[in-house]
KOLBA-500704 format. One record per atom (N, C-alpha, C): x, y negated, z. Coordinates in steps of 0.1 Angstrom, whole numbers, padded with zeros to 4 digits, always signed. Layout:
REM KOLBA-500704
XYZ ...
//
This chain:
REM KOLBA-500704
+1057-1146+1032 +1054-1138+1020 +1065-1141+1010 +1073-1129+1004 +1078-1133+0990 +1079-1124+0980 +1072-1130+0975 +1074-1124+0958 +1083-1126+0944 +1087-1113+0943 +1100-1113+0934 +1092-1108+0919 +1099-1121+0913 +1098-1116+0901 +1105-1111+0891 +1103-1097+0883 +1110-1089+0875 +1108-1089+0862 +1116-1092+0856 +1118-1095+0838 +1127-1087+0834 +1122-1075+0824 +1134-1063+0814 +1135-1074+0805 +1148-1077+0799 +1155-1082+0788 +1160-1075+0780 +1158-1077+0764 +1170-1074+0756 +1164-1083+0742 +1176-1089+0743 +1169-1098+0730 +1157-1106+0728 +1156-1115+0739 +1145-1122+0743 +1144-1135+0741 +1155-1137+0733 +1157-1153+0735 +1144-1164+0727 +1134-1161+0720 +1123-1164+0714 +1114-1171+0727 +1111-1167+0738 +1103-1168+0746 +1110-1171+0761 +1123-1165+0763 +1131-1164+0780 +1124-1176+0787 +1135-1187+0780 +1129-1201+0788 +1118-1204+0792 +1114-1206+0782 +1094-1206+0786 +1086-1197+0800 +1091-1184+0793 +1086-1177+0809 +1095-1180+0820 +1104-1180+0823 +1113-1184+0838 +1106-1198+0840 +1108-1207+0830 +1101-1216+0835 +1087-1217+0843 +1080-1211+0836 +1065-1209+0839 +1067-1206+0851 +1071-1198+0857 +1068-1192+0870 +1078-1194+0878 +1089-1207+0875 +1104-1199+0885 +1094-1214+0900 +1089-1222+0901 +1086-1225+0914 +1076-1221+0917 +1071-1208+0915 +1061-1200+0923 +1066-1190+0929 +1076-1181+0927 +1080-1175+0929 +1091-1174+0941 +1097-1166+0948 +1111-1167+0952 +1123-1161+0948 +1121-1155+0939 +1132-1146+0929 +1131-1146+0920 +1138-1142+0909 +1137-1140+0897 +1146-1133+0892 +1144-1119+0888 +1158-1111+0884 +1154-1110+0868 +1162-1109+0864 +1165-1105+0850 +1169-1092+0847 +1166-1081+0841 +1176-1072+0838 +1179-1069+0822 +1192-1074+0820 +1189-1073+0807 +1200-1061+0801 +1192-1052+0792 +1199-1040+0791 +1194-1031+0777 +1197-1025+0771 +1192-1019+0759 +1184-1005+0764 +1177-0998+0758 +1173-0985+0760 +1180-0977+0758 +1182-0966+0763 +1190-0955+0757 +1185-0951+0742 +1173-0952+0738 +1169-0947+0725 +1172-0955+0711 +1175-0967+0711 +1185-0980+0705 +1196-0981+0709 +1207-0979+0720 +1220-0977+0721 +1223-0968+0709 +1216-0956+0715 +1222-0945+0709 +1224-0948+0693 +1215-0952+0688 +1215-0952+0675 +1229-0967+0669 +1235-0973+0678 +1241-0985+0670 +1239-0997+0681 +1231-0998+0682 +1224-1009+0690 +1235-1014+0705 +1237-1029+0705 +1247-1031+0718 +1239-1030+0728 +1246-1027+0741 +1243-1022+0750 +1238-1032+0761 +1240-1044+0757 +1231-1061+0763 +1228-1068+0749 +1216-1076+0756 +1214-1089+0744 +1228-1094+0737 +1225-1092+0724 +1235-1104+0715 +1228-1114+0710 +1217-1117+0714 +1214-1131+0708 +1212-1145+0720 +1207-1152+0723 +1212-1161+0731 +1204-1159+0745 +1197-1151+0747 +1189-1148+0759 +1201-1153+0773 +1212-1141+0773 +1216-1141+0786 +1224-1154+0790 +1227-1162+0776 +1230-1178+0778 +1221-1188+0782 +1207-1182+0781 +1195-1193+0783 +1198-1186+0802 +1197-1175+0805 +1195-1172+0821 +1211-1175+0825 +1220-1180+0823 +1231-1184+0830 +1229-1197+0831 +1224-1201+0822 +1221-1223+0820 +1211-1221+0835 +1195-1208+0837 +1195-1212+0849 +1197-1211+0859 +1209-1202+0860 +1219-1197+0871 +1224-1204+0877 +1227-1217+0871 +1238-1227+0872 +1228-1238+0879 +1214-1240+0880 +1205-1247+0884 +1201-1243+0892 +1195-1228+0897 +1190-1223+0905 +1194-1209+0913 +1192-1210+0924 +1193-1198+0933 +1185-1187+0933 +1175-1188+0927 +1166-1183+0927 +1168-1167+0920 +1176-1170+0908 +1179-1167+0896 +1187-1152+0894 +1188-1143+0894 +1197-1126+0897 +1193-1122+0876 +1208-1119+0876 +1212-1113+0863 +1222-1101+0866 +1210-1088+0860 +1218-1076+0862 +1221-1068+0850 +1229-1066+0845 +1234-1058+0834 +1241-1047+0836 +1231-1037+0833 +1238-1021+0838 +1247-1014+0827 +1257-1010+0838 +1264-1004+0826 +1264-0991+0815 +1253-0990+0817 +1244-0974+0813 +1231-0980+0808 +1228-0972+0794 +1214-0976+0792 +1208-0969+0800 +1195-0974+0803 +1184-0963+0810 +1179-0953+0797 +1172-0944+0805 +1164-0934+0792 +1148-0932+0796 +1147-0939+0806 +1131-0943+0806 +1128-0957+0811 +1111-0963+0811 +1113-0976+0815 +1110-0977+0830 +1106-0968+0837 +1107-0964+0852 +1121-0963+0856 +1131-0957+0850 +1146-0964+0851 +1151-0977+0851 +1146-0983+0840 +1148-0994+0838 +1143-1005+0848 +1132-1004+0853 +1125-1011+0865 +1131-1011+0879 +1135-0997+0886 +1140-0993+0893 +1155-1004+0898 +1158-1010+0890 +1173-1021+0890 +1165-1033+0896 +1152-1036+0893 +1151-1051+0901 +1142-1043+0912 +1132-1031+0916 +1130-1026+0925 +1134-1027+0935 +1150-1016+0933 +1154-1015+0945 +1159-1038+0953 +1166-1042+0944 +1171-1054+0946 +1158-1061+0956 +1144-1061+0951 +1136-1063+0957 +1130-1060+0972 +1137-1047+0971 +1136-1038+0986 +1147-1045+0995 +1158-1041+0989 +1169-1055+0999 +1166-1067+1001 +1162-1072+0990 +1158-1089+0996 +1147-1091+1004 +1138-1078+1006 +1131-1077+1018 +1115-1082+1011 +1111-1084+0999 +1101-1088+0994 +1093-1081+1000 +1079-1087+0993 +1066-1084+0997 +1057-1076+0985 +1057-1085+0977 +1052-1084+0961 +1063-1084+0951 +1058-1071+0943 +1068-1073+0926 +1058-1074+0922 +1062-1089+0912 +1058-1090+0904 +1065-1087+0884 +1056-1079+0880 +1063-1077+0863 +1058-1089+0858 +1069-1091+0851 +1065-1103+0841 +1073-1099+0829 +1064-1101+0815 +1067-1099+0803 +1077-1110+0800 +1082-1103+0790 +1092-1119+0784 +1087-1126+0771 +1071-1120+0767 +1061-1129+0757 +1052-1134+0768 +1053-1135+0782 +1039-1140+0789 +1047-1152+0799 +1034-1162+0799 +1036-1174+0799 +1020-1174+0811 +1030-1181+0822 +1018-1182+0835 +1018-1195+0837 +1000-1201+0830 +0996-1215+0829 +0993-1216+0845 +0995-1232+0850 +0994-1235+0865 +0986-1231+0865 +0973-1231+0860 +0959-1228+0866 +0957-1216+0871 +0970-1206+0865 +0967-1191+0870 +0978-1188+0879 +0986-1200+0879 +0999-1193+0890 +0998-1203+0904 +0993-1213+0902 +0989-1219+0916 +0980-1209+0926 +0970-1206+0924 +0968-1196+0938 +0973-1187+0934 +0980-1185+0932 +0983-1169+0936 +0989-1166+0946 +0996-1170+0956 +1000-1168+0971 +0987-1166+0981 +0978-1176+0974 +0960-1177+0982 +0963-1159+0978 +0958-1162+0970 +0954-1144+0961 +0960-1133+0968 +0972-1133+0966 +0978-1122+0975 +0977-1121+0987 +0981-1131+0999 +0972-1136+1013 +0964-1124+1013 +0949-1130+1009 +0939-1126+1006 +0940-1106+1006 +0950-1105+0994 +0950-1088+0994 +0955-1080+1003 +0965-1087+1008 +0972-1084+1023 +0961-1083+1029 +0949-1088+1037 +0941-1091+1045 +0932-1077+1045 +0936-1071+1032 +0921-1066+1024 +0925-1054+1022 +0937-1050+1024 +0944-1034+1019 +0951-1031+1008 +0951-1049+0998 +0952-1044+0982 +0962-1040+0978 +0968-1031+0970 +0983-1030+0967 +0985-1034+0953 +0977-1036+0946 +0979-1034+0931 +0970-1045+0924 +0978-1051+0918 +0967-1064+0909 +0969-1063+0898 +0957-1063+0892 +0953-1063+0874 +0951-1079+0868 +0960-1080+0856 +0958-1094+0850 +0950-1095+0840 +0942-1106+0836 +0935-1107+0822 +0944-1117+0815 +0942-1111+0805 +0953-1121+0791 +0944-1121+0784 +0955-1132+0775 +0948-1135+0758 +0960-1124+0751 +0959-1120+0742 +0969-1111+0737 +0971-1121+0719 +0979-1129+0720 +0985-1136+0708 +0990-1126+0699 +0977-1129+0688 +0982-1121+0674 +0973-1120+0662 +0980-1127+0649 +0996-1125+0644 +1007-1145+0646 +0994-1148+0652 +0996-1162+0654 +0989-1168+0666 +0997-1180+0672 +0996-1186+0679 +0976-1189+0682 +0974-1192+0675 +0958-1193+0669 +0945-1178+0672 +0951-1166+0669 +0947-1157+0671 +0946-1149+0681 +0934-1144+0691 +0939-1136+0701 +0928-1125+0702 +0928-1111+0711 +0923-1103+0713 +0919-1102+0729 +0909-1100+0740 +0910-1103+0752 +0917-1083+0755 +0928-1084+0767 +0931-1075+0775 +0934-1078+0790 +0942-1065+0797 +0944-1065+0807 +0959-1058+0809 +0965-1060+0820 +0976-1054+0827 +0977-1054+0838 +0983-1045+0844 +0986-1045+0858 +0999-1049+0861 +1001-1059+0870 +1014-1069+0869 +1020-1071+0884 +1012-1065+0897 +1015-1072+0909 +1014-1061+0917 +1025-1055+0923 +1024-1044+0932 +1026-1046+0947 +1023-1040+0957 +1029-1042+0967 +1041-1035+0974 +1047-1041+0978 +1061-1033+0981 +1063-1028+0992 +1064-1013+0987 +1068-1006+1008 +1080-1004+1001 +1085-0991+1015 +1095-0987+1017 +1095-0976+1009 +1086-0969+1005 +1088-0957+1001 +1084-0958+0981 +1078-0968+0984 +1075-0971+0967 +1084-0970+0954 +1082-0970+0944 +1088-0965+0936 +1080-0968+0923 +1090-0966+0910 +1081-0967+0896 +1078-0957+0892 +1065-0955+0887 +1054-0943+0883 +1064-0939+0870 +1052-0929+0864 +1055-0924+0857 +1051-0926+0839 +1047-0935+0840 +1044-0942+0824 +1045-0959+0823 +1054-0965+0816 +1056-0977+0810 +1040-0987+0811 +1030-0979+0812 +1014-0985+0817 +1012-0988+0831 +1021-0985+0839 +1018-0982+0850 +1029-0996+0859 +1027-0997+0872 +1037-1008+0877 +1044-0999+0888 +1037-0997+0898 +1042-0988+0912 +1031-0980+0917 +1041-0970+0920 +1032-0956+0932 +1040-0955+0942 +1028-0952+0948 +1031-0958+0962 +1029-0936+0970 +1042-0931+0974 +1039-0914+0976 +1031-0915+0991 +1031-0920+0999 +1024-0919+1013 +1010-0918+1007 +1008-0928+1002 +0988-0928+0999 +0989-0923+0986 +0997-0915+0981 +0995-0911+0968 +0983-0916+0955 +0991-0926+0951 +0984-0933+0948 +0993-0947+0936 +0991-0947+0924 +0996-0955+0915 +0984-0966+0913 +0993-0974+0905 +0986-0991+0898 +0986-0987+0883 +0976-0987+0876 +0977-0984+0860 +0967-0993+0854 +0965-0993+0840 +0961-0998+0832 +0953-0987+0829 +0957-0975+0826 +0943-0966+0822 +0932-0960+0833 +0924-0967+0832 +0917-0966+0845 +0911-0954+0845 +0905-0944+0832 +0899-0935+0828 +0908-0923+0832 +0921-0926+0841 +0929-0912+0847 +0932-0915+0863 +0922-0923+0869 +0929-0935+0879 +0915-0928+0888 +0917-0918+0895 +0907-0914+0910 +0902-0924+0914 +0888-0920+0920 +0883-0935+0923 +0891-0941+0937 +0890-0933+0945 +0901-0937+0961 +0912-0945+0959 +0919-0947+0943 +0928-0951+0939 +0922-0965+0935 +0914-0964+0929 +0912-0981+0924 +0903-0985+0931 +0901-0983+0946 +0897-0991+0953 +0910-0999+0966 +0918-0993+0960 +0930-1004+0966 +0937-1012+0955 +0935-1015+0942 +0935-1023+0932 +0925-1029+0930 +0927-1042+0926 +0921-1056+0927 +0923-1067+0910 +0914-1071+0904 +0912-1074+0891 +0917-1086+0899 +0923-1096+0893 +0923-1109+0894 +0915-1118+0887 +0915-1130+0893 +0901-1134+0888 +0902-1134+0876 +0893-1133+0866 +0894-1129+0853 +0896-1144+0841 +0892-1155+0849 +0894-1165+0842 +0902-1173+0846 +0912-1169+0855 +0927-1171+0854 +0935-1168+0846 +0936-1164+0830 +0941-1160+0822 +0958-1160+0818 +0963-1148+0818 +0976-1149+0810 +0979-1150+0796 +0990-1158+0794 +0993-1163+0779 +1002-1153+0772 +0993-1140+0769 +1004-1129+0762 +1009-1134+0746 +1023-1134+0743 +1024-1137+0727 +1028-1128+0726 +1019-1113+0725 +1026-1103+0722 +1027-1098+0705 +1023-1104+0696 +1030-1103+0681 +1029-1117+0674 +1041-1124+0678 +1042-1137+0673 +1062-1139+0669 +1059-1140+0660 +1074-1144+0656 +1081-1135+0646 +1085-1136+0633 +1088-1127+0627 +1099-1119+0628 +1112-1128+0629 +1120-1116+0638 +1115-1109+0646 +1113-1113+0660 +1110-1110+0673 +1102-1095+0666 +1087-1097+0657 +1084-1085+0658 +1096-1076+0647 +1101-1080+0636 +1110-1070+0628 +1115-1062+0640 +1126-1066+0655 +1128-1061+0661 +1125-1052+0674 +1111-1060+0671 +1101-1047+0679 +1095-1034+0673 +1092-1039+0660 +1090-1027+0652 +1096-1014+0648 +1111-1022+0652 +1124-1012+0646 +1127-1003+0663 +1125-1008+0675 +1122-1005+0690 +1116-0994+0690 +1104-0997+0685 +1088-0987+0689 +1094-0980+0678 +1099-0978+0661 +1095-0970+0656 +1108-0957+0657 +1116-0960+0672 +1127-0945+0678 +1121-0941+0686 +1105-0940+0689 +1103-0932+0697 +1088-0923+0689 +1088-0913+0698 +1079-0901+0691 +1072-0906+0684 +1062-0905+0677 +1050-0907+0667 +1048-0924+0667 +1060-0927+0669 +1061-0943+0661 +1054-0949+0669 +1049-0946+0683 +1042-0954+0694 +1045-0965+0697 +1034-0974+0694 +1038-0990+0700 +1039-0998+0687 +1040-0994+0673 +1052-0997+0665 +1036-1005+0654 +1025-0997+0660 +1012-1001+0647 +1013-1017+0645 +1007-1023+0652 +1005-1039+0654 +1020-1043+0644 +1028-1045+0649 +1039-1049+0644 +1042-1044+0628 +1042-1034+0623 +1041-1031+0609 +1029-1038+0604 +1017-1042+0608 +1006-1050+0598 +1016-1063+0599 +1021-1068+0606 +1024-1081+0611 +1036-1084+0597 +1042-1075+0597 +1058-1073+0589 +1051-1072+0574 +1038-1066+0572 +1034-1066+0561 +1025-1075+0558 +1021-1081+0565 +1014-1097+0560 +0993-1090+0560 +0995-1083+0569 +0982-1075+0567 +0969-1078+0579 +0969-1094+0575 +0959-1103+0581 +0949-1099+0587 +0939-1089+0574 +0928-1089+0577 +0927-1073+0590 +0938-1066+0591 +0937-1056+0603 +0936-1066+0614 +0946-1075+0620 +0943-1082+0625 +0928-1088+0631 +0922-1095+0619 +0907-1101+0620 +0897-1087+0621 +0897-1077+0613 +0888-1068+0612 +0889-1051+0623 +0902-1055+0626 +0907-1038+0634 +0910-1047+0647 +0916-1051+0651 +0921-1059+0663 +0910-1066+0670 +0900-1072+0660 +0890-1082+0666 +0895-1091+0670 +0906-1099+0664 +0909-1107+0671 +0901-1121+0669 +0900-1134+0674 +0891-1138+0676 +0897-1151+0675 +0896-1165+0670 +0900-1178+0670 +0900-1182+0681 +0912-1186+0682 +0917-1195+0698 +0910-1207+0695 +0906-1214+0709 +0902-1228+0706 +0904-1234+0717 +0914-1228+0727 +0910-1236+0737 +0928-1240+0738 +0931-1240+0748 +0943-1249+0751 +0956-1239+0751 +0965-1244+0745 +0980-1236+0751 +0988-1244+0761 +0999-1235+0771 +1004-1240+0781 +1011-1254+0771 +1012-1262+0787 +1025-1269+0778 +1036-1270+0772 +1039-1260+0776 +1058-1258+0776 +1058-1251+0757 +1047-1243+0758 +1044-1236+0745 +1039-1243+0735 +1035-1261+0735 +1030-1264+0726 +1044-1271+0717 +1055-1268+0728 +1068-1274+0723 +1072-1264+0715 +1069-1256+0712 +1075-1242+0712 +1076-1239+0689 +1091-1242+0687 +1091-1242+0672 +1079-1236+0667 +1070-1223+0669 +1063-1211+0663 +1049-1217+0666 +1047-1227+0672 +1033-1235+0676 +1027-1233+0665 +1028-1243+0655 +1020-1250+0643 +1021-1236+0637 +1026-1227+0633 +1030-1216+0626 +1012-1207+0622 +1002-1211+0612 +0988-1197+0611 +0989-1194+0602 +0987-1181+0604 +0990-1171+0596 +0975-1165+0582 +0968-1173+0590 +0949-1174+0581 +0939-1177+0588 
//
């Protein structure tokens, strides 16, 4: 069995290390793709990371084999485009499993040691598609909201990236995708998708860091009706209590990975 793991980059350098680390001896791959969107090019924006990201994945290029940095010379114009670069790589290197990995998520041993059991297991069982449970970190380290994602596909020959940024792989023979909105997801469909166990939890930091969100905010707010862009504007505006009272988010008490308790933005609460 081998599972490749796929990381979109641009301007990631807040979190890179931490995640490669997290998972680079579980895995057998690790691509990187680091590349701008076509909807930020256009406007100014350089066309790879300028901040130190793709120096943190050359330091572990130089250490590991594991390691693939691909820098296209074209922005993409969707994120099904953008996927499609560690996809196909994945189909040549003859994988089994893609795995997505965010570049704010952080995989504690406890959730990334079985997972080979895990997959096994779905092999055995028909599964193509795995759903993750996270903590969703926000506006601080301290704060979180419970969700889900769909992170682990299985790889044929004919597979391919769907059709929404929500989604991981569709698979056209069993017509049939991996999503996060389950409420558009046929039932025949999510019965070859598979929850992982639920208190295996992922470490999402998905609005932590004040740059990091200034330039998520400025991301989400070139596309239509400013999608994606809400969380990040309370965050830029110091607007706590959306957080506590709209988010639900909920006081952390239990433990952060290791590698994240090193992590400058640790000590950092926001209320």
């Amino acid at each position: 069995m081998k599972v490749f793991a796929n990381l979109t980059s641009y301007n990631e350098e807040y979190f890179i290390n931490e995640v490669v680390a997290s998972i680079h001896d579980f895995v057998d791959y690790i691509c990187i793709i680091d590349v701008g969107m076509e909807n930020i090019v256009s406007r100014g924006a350089s066309l790879h990371s300028n901040d130190k990201s793709v120096e943190i994945v050359k330091a572990w290029q130089n250490k590991s084999k594991k390691i693939h940095l691909i820098q296209p010379k074209d922005p993409p114009k969707t994120f099904p485009e953008l996927g499609m670069y560690g996809l196909n790589l994945a189909k040549e290197l003859k994988c089994d499993w893609f795995f997505s990995v965010g570049l704010d998520e952080i995989y504690d041993k406890n959730c990334i040691i079985p997972m080979r059991n895990i997959l096994a297991n779905c092999e055995r069982n028909g599964i193509m598609g795995i759903n993750l449970s996270m903590y969703g970190f926000c506006p601080d380290f301290y704060h979180y909201y419970d969700f889900y994602n769909p992170r682990i596909g299985r790889i044929t020959d004919d597979c391919t990236m769907p059709f929404s940024s929500c989604d991981i792989l569709y698979w056209p023979k069993l017509k049939a995708w991996q999503s996060i909105e389950l409420d558009r997801v046929p039932e025949y469909i999510r019965k070859i998708n598979f929850d992982y166990p639920k208190f295996l939890k992922v470490f999402h930091y998905t609005c932590v860091g004040k740059e990091r969100i200034k330039f998520k905010y400025e991301f989400y707010k070139t596309y239509k009706d400013n999608i994606g862009a809400e969380h990040y504007e309370h965050y830029m505006n110091k607007d706590w209590d959306y957080f506590k009272n709209v988010m639900k988010c909920k006081e952390f008490t239990g433990k952060h990975p290791e590698i994240m308790q090193k992590h400058p933005l640790f000590n950092e609460k926001l209320y």
